[in-house]
C-alpha positions as CSV (number, residue, x, y, z in Angstrom):
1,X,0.0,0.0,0.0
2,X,0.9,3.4,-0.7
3,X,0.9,6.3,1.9
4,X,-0.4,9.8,1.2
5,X,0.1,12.9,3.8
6,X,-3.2,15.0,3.3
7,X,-2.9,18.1,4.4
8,X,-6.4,20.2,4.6
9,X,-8.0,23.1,5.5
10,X,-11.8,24.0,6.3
11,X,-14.1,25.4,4.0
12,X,-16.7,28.4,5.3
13,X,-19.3,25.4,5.0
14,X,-16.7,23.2,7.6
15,X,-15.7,25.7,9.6
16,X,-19.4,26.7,9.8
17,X,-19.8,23.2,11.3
18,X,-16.8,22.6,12.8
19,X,-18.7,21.0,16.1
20,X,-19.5,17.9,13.8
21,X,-15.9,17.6,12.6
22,X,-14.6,14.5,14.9
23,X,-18.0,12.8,13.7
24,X,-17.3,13.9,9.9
25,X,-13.8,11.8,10.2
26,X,-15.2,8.7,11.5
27,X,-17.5,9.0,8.6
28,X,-14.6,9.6,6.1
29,X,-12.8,6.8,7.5
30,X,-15.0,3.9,7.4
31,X,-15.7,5.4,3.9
32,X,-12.1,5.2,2.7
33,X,-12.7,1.3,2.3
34,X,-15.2,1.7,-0.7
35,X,-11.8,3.2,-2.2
36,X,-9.3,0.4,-0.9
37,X,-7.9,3.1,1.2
38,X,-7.3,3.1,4.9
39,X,-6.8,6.4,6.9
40,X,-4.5,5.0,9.7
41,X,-4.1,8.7,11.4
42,X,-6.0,11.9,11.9
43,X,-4.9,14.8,13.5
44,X,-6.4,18.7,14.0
45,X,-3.6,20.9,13.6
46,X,-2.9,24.8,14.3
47,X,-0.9,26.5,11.6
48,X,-0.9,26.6,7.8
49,X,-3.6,23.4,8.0
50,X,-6.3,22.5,10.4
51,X,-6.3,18.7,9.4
52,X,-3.6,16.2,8.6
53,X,-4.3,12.6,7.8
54,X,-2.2,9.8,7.1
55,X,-3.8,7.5,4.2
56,X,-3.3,4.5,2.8
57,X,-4.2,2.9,-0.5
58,X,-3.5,0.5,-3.2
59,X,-2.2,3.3,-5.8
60,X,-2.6,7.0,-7.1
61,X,-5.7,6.6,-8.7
62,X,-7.8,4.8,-5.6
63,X,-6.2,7.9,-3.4
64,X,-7.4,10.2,-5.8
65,X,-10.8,9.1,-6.2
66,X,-11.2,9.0,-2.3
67,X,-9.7,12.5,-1.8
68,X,-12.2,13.4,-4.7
69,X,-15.2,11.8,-3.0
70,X,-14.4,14.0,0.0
71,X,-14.4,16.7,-1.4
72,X,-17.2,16.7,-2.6
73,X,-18.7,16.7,0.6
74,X,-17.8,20.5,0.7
75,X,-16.1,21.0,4.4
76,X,-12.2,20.6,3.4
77,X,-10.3,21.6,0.4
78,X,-7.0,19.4,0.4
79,X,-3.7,19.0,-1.1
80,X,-2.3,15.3,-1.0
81,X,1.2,13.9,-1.1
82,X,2.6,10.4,-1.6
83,X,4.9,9.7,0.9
84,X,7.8,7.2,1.1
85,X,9.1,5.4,3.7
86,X,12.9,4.9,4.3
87,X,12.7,1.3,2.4
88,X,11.0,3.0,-0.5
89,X,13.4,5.4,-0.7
90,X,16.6,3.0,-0.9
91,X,14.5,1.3,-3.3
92,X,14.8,4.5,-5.2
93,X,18.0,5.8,-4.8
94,X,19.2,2.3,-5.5
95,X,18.1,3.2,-9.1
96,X,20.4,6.1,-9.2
97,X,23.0,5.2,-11.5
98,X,26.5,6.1,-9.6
């Protein structure tokens, strides 16, 4: 499985409803398995984001169609970035011809 960092803000409509916002991301996780995606970790944050979530999911396209369907829903906007963990990064430099 591939992980994805997503790093989100509120919308005026989630911010507007921000009381429902720890029920919205049980939601959002048990939907993340019609997508093949798992979110492992949630977090509210203070800063540049207000929520960062660790995700999970077969490949690109299954992270994107779940990020999409969340959307949709109109209380985050979110940027999304495939991580690597330190295995899948020898696994890349490895291919780094010297």
């Amino acid at each position: 499985m591939a992980t994805y960092i997503a790093l989100s803000n509120f919308t005026d409509q989630g911010i507007r409803s921000v009381k429902d916002t720890t029920k919205r991301a049980d939601a959002v996780k048990e939907a993340a398995g019609r997508f093949g995606a798992k979110m492992t970790q949630i977090y509210w944050t203070q800063g540049a984001y207000d929520v960062v979530a660790i995700i999970e999911a077969p490949d690109d396209e299954s992270a994107t169609t779940f990020a999409l369907a969340i959307g949709v829903a109109g209380n985050i906007r979110t940027q999304t970035l495939r991580a690597f963990s330190k295995d899948e990064m020898n696994g890349i430099l490895a291919k780094l011809a010297s």
